[in-house]
N, C-alpha and C positions, 0 to 999 in steps of 0.2 A: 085636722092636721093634714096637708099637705106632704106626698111622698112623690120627691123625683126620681121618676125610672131611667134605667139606664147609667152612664157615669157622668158625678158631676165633678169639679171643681173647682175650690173656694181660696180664692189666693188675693194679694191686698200689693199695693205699691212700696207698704214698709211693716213690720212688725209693732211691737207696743211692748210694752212695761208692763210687768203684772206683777207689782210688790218685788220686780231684780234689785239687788244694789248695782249701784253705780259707781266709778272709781272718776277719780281719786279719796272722792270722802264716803265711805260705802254707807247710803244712806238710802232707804227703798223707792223707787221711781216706779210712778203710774203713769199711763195715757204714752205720751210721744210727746215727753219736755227738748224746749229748742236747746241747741245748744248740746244735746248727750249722746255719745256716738258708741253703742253698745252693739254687740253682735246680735242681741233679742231686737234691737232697731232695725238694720240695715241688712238683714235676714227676710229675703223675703217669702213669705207661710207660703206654703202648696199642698192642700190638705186632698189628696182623690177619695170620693166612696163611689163604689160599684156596687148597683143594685139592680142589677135582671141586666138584659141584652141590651147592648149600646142601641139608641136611636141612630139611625141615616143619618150621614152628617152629608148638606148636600151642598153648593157654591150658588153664592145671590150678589146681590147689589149692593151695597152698600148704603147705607141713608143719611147724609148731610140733616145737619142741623143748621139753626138758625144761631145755636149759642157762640159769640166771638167775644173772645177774652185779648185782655191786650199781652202784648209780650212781654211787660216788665210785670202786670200780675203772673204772669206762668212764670219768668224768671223768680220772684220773688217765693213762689210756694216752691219752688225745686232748691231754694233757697232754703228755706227752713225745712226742707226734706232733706238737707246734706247734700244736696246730688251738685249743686254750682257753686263752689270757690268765692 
């Protein structure tokens, strides 16, 4: 096993369901169902642990990828993230 020194943290673009009910019909929701707009969904996790002395955080370049999506698939998952109308 693997142990990160220093602080890390583990945060996500949306939360998840973990057996919550959902209204209006309180029935248990798992995963991240379209369409459910709960406070454990659109809560976004910020979880910090600290473990020994922070590592030097120091400024770089930045590295372009090769990966291009188009805009109506980004529109469409920000879509079913709630985020676009």
């Amino acid at each position: 096993m693997t142990t990160l020194l220093g602080r890390t943290v583990v945060t996500s673009d949306h939360g998840n369901m973990i057996g919550d009910r959902a209204a209006p019909v309180p029935i248990r929701e798992w995963g991240h169902p379209p369409g459910i707009y709960t406070k454990e969904l659109v809560t976004i996790p910020w979880l910090v642990h600290d473990n020994g002395e922070r590592r030097e955080i120091v400024s770089g370049e930045s590295v372009a990828t090769d990966a291009a999506v188009s805009s109506d698939v980004v529109t469409k998952r920000l879509e079913n993230l709630g985020y676009v109308d």
